[in-house]
N, C-alpha and C positions, 0 to 999 in steps of 0.2 A: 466451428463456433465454440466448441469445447475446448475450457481451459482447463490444464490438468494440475492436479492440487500439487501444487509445489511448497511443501512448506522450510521454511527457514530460519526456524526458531530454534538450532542450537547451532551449536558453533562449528561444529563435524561437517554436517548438511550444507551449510554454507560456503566453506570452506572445499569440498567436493563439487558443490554447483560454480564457483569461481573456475573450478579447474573446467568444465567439461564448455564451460565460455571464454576458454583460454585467456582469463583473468590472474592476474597474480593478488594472492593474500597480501597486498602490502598494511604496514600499520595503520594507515588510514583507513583502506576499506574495515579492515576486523575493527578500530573502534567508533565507524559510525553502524557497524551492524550492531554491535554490543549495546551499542543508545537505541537503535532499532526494534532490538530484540527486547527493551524496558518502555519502550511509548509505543511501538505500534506503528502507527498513525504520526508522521511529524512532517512538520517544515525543515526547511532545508537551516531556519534560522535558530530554531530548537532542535536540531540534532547538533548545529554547529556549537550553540550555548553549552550545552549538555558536555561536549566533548573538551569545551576549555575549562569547564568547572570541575569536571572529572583529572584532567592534567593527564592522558593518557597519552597521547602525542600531539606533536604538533601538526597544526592544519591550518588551512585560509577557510574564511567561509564562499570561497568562490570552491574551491577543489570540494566541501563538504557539498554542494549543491553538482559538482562534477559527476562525484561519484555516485548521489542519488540516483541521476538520471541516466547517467550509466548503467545501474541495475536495474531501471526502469526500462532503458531500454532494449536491455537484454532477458527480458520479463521474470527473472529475480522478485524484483519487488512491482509494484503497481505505483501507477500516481493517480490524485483527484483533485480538483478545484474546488477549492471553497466558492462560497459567495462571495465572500470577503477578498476573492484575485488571488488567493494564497494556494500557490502549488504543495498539496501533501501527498508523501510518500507512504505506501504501503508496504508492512516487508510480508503480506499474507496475498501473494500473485494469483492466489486461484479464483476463481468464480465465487462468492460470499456476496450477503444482503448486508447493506450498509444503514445503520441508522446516522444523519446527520444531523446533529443541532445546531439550529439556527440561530440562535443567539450567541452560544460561545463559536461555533466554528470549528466544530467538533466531532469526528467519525466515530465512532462504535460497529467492531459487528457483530451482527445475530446471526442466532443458529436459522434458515430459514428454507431449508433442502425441499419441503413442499413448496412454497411460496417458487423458490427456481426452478422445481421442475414442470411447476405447470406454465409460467412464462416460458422453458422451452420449450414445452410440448406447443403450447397456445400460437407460438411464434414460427414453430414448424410447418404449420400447417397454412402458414402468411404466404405470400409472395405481394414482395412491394415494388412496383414499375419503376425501372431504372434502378433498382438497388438490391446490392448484396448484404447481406444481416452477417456482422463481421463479430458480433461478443454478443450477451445480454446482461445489462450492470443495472439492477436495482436497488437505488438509495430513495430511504424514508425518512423523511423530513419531516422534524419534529421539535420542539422546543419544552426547556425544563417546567416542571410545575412546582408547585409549592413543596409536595415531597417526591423524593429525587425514588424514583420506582426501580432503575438501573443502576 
């Protein structure tokens, strides 16, 4: 059930995690990490935007959604579903509380190491018929107010 903090916020670290998933560093994957590593949280159609406005190399936005899910599914990065049917990528794979805004359509994450450790404690002590407890992902749904507190 433990996911181990895999972080991927510099270029070293990613770059070593390509190799040990017998991945090659091509120009593509380093500049949708590079947009990765400035939003976070993206679509496969805002990483794609980012990387033609940038002119770093060339790409399709079919290979820019390839290669998300690619390191989505070699847990690199994480994905989530908006409400809005929009698949977003995570380049922070480990276990984090998510706040989502509802209106824009929008991740953030908080610090919230109590909050997860008592849902896994709380969730240890479960047994649920017919099922295995395969993660624990909690996202807080929430929408902006008049002053913006995050």
């Amino acid at each position: 059930m433990a996911r181990i903090k895999k972080r991927t916020n510099d270029m070293e670290a990613f770059r070593r995690m390509l190799k040990t998933h017998d991945l090659k560093a091509t120009p593509q994957r380093i500049a949708v990490h590079k947009v990765m590593m400035d939003l976070i949280h993206a679509s496969a159609d805002t990483v794609y935007e980012a990387i033609v406005k940038e002119g770093s190399c060339k790409i399709t936005q079919a290979s820019v959604y390839n290669i998300l899910s690619g390191l989505a599914d070699e847990g690199i990065y994480s994905r989530r579903m908006s409400s809005n049917s929009k698949m977003i990528f995570d380049i922070n794979a480990y276990r984090h509380v998510h706040l989502y805004d509802t209106r824009n359509h929008e991740f953030m994450d908080i610090e919230a190491d109590e909050l997860l450790n008592a849902a896994v404690q709380g969730i240890k002590r479960r047994r649920f018929r017919g099922y295995k407890i395969d993660d624990i992902d909690i996202q807080i749904l929430c929408h902006p107010t008049r002053k913006k507190l995050i």
